[in-house]
BALUMKOL-309108 format. One record per residue (C-alpha): x, y, z; chain; residue number from 1. Coordinates in nm, 3 decimals. Layout:
// BALUMKOL-309108
ATOM        u        v        w  chain    n
ATOM        X        Y        Z      A  NUM
...
// end
This chain:
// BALUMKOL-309108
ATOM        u        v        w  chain    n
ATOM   11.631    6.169    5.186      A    1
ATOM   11.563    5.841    4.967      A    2
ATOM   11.902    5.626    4.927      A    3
ATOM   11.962    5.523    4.602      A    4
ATOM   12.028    5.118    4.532      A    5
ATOM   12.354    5.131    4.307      A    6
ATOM   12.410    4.787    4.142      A    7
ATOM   12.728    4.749    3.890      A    8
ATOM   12.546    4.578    3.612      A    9
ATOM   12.811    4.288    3.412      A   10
ATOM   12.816    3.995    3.229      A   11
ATOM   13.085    3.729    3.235      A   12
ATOM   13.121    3.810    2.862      A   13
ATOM   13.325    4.061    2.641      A   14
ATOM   13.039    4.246    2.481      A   15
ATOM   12.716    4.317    2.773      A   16
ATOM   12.577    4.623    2.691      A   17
ATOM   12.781    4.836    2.436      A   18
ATOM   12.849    4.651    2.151      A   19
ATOM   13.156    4.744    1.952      A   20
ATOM   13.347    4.904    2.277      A   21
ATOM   13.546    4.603    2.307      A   22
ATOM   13.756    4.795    2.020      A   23
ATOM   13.851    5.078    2.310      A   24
ATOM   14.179    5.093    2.420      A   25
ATOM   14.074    5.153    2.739      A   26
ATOM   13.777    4.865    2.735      A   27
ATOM   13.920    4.538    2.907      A   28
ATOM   13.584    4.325    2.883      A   29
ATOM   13.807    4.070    2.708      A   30
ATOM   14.002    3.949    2.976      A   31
ATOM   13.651    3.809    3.147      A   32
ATOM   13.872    3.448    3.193      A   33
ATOM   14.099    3.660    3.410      A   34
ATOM   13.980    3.596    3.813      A   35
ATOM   14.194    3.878    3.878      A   36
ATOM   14.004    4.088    3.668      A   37
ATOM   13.709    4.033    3.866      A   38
ATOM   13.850    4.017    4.194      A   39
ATOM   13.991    4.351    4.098      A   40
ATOM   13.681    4.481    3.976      A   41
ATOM   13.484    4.375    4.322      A   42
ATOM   13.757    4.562    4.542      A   43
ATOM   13.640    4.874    4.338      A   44
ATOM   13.289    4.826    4.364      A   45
ATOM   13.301    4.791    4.743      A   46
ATOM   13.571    5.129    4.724      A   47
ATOM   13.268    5.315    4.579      A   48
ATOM   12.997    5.161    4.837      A   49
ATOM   12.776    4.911    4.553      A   50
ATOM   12.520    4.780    4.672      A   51
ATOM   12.614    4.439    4.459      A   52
ATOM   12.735    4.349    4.130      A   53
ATOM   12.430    4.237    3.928      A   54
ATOM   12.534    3.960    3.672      A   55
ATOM   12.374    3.898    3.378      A   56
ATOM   12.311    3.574    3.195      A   57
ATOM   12.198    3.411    2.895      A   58
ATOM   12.206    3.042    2.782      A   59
ATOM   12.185    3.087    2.411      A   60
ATOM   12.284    3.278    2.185      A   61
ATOM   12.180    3.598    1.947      A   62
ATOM   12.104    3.412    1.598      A   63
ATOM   11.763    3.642    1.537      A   64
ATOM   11.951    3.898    1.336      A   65
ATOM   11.975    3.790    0.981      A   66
ATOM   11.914    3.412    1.098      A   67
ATOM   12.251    3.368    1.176      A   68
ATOM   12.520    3.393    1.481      A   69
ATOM   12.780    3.582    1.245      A   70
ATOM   12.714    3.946    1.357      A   71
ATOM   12.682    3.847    1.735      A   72
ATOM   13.053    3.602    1.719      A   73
ATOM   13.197    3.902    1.517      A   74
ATOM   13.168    4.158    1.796      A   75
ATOM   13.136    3.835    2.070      A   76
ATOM   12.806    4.005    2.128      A   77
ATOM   12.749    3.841    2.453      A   78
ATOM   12.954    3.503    2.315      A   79
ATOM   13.188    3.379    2.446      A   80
ATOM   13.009    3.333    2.783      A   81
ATOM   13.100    3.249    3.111      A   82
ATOM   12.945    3.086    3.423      A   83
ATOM   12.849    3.382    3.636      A   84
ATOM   12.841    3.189    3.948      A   85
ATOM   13.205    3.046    3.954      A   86
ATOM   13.375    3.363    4.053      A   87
ATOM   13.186    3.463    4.333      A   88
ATOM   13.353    3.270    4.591      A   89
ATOM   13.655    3.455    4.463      A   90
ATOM   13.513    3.821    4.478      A   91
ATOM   13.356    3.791    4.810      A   92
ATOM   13.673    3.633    4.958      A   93
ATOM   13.791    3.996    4.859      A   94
ATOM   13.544    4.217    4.989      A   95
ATOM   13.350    4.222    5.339      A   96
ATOM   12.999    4.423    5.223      A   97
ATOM   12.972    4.422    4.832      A   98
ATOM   12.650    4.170    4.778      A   99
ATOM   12.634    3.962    4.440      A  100
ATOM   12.313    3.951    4.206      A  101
ATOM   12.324    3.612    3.995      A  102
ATOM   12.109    3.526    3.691      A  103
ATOM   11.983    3.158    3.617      A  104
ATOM   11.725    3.047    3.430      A  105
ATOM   11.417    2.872    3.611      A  106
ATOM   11.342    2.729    3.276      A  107
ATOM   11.677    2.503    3.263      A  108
ATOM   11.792    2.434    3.573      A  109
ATOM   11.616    2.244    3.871      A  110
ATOM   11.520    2.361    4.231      A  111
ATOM   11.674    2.060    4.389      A  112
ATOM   11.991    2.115    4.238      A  113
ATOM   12.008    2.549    4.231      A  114
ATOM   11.898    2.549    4.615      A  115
ATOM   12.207    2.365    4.709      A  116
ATOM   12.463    2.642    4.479      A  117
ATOM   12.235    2.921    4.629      A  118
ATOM   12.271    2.783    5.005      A  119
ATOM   12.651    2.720    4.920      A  120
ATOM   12.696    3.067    4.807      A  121
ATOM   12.519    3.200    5.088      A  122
ATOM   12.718    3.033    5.320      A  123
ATOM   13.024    3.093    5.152      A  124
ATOM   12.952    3.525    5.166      A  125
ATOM   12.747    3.533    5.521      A  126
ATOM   12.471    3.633    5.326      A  127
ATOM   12.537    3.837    5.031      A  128
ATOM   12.378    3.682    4.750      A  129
ATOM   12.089    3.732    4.572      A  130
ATOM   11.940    3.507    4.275      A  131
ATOM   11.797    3.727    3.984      A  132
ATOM   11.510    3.475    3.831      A  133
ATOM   11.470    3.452    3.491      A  134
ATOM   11.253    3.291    3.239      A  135
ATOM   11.502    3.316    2.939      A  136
ATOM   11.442    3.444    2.621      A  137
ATOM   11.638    3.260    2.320      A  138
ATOM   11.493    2.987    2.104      A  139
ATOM   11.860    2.871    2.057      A  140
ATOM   11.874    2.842    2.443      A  141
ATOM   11.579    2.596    2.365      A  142
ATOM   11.675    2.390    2.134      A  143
ATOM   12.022    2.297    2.271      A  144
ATOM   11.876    2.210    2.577      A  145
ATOM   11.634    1.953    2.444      A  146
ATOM   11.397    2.142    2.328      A  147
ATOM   11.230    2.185    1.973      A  148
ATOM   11.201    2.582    2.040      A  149
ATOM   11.117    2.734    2.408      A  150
ATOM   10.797    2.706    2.544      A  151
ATOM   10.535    2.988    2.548      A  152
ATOM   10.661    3.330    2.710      A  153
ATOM   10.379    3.232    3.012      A  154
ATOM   10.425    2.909    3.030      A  155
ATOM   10.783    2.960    3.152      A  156
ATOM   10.612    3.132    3.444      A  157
ATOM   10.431    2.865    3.548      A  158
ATOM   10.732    2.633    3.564      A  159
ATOM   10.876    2.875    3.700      A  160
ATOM   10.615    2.936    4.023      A  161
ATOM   10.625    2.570    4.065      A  162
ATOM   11.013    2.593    4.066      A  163
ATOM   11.049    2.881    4.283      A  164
ATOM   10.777    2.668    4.523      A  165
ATOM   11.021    2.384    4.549      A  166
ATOM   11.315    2.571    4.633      A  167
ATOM   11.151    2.792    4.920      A  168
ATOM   11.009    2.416    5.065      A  169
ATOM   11.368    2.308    5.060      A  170
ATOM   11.588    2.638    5.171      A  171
ATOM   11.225    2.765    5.438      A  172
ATOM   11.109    2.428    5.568      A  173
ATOM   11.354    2.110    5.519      A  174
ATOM   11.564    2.186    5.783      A  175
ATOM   11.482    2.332    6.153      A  176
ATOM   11.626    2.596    6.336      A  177
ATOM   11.861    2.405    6.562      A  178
ATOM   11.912    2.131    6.360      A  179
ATOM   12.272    2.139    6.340      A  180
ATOM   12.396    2.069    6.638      A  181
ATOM   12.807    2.060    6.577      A  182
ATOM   12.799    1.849    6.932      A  183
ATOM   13.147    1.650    6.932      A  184
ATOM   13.055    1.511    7.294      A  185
ATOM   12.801    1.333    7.164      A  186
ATOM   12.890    1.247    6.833      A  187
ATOM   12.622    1.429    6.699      A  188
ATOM   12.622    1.680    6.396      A  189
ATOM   12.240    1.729    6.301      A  190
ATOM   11.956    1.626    6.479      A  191
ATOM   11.752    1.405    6.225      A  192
ATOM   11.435    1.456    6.405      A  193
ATOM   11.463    1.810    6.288      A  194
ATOM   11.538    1.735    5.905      A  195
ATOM   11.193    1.692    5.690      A  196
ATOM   11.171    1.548    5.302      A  197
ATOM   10.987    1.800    5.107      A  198
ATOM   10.778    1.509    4.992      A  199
ATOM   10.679    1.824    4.665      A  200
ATOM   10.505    1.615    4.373      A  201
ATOM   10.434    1.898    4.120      A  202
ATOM   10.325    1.882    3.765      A  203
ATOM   10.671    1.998    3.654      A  204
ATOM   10.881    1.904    3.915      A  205
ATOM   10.932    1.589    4.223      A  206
ATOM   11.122    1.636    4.502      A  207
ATOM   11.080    1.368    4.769      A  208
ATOM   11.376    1.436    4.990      A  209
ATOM   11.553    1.702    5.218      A  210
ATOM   11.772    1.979    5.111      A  211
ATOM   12.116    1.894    5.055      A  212
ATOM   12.297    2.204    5.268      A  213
ATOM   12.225    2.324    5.660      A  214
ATOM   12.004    2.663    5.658      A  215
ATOM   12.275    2.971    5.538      A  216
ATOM   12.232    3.291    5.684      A  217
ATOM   11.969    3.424    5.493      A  218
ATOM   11.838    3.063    5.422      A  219
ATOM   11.622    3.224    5.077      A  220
ATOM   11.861    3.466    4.867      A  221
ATOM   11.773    3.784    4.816      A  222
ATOM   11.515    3.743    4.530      A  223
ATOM   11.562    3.965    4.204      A  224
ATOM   11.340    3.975    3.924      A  225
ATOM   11.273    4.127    3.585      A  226
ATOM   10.960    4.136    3.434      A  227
ATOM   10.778    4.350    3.183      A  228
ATOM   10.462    4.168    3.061      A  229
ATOM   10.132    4.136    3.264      A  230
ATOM   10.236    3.814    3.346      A  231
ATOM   10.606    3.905    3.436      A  232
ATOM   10.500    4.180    3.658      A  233
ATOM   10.238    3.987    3.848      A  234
ATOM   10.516    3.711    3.846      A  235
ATOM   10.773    3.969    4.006      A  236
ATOM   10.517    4.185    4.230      A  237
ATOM   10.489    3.811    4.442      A  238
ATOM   10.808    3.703    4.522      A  239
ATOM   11.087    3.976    4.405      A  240
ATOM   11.203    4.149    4.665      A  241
ATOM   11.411    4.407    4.360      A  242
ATOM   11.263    4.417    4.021      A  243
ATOM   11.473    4.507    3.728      A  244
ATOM   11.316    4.716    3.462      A  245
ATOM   11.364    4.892    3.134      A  246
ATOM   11.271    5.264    3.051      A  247
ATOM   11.339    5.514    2.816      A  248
ATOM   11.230    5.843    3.009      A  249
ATOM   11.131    5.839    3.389      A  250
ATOM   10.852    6.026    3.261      A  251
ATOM   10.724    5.701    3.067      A  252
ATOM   10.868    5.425    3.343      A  253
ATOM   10.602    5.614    3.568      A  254
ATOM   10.309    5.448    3.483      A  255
ATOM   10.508    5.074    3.534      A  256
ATOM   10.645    5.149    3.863      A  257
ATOM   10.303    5.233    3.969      A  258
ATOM   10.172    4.889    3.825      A  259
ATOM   10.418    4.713    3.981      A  260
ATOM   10.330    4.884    4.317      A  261
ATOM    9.975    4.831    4.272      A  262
ATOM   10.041    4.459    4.220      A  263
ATOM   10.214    4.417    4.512      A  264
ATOM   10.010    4.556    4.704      A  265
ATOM    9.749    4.281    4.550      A  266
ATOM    9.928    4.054    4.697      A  267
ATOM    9.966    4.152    5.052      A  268
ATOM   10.237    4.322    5.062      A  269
ATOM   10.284    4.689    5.152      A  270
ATOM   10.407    4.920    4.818      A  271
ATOM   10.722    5.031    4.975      A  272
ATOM   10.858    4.676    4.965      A  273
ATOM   10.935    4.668    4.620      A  274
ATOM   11.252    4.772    4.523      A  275
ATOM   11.260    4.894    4.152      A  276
ATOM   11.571    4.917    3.926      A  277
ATOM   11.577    5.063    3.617      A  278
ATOM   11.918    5.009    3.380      A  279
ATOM   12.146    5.282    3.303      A  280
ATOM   12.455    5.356    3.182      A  281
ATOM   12.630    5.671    3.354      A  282
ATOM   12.934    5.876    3.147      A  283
ATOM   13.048    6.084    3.421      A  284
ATOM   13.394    6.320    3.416      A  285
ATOM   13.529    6.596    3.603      A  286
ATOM   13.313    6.839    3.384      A  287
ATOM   13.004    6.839    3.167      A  288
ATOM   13.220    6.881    2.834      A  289
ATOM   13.469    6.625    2.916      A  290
ATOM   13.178    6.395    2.939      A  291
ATOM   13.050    6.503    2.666      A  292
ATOM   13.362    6.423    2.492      A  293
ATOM   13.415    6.100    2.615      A  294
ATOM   13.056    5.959    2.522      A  295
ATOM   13.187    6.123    2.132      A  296
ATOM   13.494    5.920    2.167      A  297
ATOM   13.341    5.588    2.261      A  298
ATOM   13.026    5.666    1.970      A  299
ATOM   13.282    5.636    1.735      A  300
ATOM   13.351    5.286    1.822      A  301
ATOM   12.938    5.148    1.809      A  302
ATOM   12.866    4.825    1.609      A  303
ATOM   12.584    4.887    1.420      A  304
ATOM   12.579    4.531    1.368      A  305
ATOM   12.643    4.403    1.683      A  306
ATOM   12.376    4.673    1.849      A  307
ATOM   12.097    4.496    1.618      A  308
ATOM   12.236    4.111    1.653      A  309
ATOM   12.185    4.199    2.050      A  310
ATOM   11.832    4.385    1.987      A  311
ATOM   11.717    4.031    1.803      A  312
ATOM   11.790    3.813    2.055      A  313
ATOM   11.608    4.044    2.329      A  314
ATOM   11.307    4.117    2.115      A  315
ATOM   11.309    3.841    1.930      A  316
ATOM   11.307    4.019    1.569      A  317
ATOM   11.485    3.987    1.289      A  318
ATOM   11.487    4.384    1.242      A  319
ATOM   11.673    4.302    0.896      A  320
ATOM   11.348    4.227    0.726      A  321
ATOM   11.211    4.520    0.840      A  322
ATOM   11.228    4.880    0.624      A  323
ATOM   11.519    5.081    0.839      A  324
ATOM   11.297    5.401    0.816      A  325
ATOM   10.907    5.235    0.905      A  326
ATOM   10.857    5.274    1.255      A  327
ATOM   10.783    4.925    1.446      A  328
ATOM   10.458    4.826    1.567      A  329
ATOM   10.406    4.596    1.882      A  330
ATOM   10.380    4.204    1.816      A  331
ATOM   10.368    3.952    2.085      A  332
ATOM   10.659    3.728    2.104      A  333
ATOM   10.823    3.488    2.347      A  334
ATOM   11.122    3.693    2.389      A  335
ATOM   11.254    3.984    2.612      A  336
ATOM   10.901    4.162    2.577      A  337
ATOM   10.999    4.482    2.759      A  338
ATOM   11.287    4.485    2.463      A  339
ATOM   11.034    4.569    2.200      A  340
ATOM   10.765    4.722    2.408      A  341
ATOM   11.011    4.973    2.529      A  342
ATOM   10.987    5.134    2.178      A  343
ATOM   10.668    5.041    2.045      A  344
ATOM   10.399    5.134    2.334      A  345
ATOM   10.596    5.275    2.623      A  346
ATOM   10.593    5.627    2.476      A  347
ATOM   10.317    5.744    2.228      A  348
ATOM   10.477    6.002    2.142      A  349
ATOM   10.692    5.860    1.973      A  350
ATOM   10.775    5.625    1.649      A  351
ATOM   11.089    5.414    1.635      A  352
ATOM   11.215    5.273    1.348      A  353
ATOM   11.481    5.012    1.321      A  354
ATOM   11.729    5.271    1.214      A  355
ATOM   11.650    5.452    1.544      A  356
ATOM   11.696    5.204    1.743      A  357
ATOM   12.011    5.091    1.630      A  358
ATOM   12.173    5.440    1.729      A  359
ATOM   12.021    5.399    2.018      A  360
ATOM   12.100    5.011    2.148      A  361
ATOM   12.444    5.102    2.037      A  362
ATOM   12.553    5.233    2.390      A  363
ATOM   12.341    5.117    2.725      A  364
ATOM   12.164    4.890    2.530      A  365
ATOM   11.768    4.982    2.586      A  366
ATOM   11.830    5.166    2.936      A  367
ATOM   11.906    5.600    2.910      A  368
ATOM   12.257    5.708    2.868      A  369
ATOM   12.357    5.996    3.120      A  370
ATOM   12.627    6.192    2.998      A  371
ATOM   12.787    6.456    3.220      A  372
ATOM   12.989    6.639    3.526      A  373
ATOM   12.918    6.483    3.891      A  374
ATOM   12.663    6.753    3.967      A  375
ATOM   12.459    6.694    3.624      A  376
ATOM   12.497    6.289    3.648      A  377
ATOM   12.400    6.322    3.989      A  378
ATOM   12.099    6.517    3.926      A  379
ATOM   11.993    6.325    3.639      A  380
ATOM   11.974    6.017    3.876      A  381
ATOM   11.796    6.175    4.124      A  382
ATOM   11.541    6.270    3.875      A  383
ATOM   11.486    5.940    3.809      A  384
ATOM   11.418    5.820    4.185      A  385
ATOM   11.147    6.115    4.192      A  386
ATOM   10.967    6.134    3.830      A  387
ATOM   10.985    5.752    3.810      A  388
ATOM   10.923    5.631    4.128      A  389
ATOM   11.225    5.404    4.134      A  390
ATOM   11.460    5.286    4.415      A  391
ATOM   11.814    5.302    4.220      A  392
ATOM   12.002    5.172    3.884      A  393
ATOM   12.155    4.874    3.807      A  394
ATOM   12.448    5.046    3.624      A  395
ATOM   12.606    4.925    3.260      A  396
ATOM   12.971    4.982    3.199      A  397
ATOM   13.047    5.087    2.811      A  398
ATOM   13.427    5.039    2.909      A  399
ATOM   13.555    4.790    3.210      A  400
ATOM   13.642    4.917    3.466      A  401
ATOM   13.662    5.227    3.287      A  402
ATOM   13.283    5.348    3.382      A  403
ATOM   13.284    5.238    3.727      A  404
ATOM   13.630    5.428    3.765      A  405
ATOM   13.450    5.728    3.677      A  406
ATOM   13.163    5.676    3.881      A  407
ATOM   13.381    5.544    4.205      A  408
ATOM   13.623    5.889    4.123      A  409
ATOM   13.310    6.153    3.977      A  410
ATOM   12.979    6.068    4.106      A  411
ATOM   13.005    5.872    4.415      A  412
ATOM   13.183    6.189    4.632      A  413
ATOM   12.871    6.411    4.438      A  414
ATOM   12.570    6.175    4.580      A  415
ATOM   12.734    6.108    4.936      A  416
ATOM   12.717    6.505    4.939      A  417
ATOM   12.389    6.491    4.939      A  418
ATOM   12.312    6.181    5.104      A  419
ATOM   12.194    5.949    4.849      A  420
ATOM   12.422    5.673    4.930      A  421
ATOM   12.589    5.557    5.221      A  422
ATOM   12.929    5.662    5.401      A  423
ATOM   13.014    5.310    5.485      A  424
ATOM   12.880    5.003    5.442      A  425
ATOM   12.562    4.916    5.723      A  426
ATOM   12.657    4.578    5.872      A  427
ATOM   12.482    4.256    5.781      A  428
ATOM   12.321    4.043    5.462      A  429
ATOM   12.233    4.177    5.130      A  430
ATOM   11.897    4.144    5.244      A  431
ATOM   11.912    4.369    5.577      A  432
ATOM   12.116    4.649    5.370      A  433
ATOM   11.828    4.641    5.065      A  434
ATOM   11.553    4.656    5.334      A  435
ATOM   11.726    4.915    5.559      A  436
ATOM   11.594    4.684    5.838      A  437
ATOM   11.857    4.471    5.919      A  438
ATOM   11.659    4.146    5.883      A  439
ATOM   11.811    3.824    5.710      A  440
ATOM   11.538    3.611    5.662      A  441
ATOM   11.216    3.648    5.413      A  442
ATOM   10.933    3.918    5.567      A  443
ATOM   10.612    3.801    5.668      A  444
ATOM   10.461    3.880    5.305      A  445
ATOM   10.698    3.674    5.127      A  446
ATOM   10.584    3.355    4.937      A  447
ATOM   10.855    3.177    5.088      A  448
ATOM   10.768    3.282    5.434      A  449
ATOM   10.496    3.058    5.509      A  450
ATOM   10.715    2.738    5.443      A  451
ATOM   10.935    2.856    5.731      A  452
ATOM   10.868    2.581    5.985      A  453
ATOM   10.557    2.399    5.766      A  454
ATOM   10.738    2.077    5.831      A  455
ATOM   10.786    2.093    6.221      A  456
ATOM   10.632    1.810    6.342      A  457
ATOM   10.575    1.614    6.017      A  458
ATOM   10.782    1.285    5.905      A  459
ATOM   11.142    1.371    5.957      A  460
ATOM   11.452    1.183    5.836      A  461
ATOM   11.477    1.013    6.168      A  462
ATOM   11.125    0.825    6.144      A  463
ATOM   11.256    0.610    5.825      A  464
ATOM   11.345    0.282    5.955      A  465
ATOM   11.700    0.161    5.873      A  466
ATOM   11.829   -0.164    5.734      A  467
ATOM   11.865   -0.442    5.975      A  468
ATOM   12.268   -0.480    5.966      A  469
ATOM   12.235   -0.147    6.091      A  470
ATOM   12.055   -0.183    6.410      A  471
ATOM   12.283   -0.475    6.456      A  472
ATOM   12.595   -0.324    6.413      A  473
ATOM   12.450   -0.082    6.705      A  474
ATOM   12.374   -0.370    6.928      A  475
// end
């Protein structure tokens, strides 16, 4: 029987994936600021046997809708925004097993810098991190980073191989196994001979020196990617070890799942490796008609508005200018492309118009909504894993904790039944418990794999010679 990957999918943010909710009595997305909140939340997650908690990230924000920020500060459609990376330390200081999925953009950031928060972290949770890479998607990301308006949707991948290139040179190959000696008899911490500069002098990036941080336990973290383009998917069929995607109907994610496989296999890899998410949000109760009844209840609190200032910023149109009742047509853009190609070619069956998807993004944002009892939810998932060919869910909350409270109570004790998801938690790093094999490290058909030891033998810190007062002071 196939386990089924279970990610909580959040945002350091009030409004992630249901805009509106933060209205609910129940909803408590606006105390994000609170570290107890989160602390709290991660104690849950690890109740209920999560694989991680997958956090989302954006650097801009959603001014496509109407040309203006209004509709998305009005429902604080994903602004204000947090740092998804500052409360980790926090949550895994409360938890033993629960691994953490954390978004930042390739596009903004720099290897030499990143590798030393991802080695950090890793140290920090014995190994429970994972970094979800991202391109980004918002022109107003762009501009207030420098930029004029953000560079061509491929582009970004190229930067993006280049920066993914540096960072396995610097968490694979700077530093030795056995570098780090801890030796207090001989006064000596790390052996320099075993330390290497990088020496990487890229077109978008130059790194001369070593890493910053000793080798963490699973040196790379866990590498998560989303990508719906041919580019994205060729992109995320090399290095990501889980791939995040968007789908209507497992019936129409088929044919991606299959790509992705088939791309994977392309490069070297066997098909099984890939470990395919698809977003959903899950309204589980005791019984199919309070379920029903909830998802009624929290309908009634949907921003329209806030449901289409969200859909602009992932598609990248301005769905305002568009006839509510003409159904859309594909257009290339250099945003979220699986945002708009989820209802323009995924299904041909099928016309959406902006009205349509407005009802739609209004709860789960563009991944299916289940709705019912344990049994029903649980069989809904499970047709997922077999029509689509996927490997679990990274799972939206409309109300916080709310949902995952009814998924830890409802639908966990339903899929343990029938031995979709663990008892208790396998020991070891995020990586081991994804693969099922125990391992920490990168596999053999990883990118980053074949940096692992490039540098042995090669200039190491040691050869530099030092300045004269040094040798002196020796002497």
């Amino acid at each position: 029987m196939k386990r089924i990957i279970l990610n909580a999918f959040d945002m350091s943010c009030v409004t992630h994936q249901a805009p509106g909710l933060w209205r609910h009595p129940d909803n408590r997305a606006d105390r994000y600021t609170s570290l107890d909140e989160w602390v709290e939340l991660a104690k849950l997650l690890e109740r209920g046997g999560f694989d991680a908690l997958f956090l989302a990230d954006v650097l801009g924000v959603y001014d496509v809708w109407r040309g203006s920020a209004e509709a998305a500060l009005t429902d604080a459609d994903q602004v204000p925004l947090g740092d998804p990376i500052v409360p980790i330390s926090a949550m895994a200081y409360a938890t033993e097993h629960l691994g953490f999925g954390i978004t930042v953009a390739s596009t903004y950031d720099h290897p030499y810098a990143l590798a030393r928060r991802f080695s950090t972290l890793d140290h920090l949770t014995d190994g429970r991190v994972g970094w979800n890479v991202v391109t980004s998607y918002l022109d107003s990301a762009a501009r207030n980073l420098g930029r004029e308006a953000q560079m061509a949707h491929d582009d970004r991948y190229g930067v993006a191989e280049e920066f993914l290139d540096v960072a396995y040179k610097l968490w694979e190959a700077s530093w030795e196994d056995g570098a780090v000696l801890r030796d207090r008899a001989t006064g000596v911490f790390t052996d320099a001979t075993k330390v290497h500069p990088i020496q990487h002098a890229g077109e978008h990036f130059r790194v001369p020196g070593f890493h910053l941080s000793e080798p963490s336990p699973q040196r790379t973290p866990v590498i998560f990617q989303a990508g719906a383009s041919p580019r994205g998917r060729e992109f995320a069929a090399k290095h990501g070890e889980a791939i995040f995607i968007n789908g209507l109907t497992p019936e129409q994610t088929r044919p991606i799942t299959d790509d992705i496989r088939t791309r994977a296999e392309g490069n070297g890899r066997p098909a099984d490796t890939v470990k395919i998410l698809v977003l959903a949000t899950v309204i589980v109760a005791a019984t199919d008609e309070q379920a029903r009844a909830l998802e009624e209840e929290y309908r009634r609190y949907v921003s329209v508005e806030g449901a289409l200032a969200l859909y602009g910023g992932w598609s990248g149109l301005d769905l305002s200018t568009y006839d509510p009742d003409t159904p859309l047509e594909y257009v290339d853009t250099d945003a979220a492309r699986s945002a708009l190609a989820a209802f323009t070619t995924y299904d041909a069956d099928r016309k959406w118009t902006p009205r349509d998807i407005a009802e739609y993004v209004g709860i789960g944002g563009i991944g299916p909504v289940i709705v019912g009892g344990p049994a029903t939810a649980a069989d809904e998932l499970e047709r997922w894993i077999e029509v689509g060919g996927i490997d679990g869910f990274n799972l939206a909350y409309v109300v916080t904790p709310g949902s995952f409270e009814q998924i830890v109570e409802h639908l966990i004790p339903e899929l343990r039944r029938r031995g979709r998801v663990w008892d208790e938690y396998p020991e070891g790093t995020l990586r081991g418990r994804l693969t099922g094999d125990g391992s920490a490290t990168v596999p053999e058909w990883h990118p980053a794999r074949r940096h692992r030891g490039s540098l042995t033998g090669s200039a190491s810190v040691a050869d530099a010679s030092g300045p004269a007062w040094a040798e002196e002071t020796a002497r």
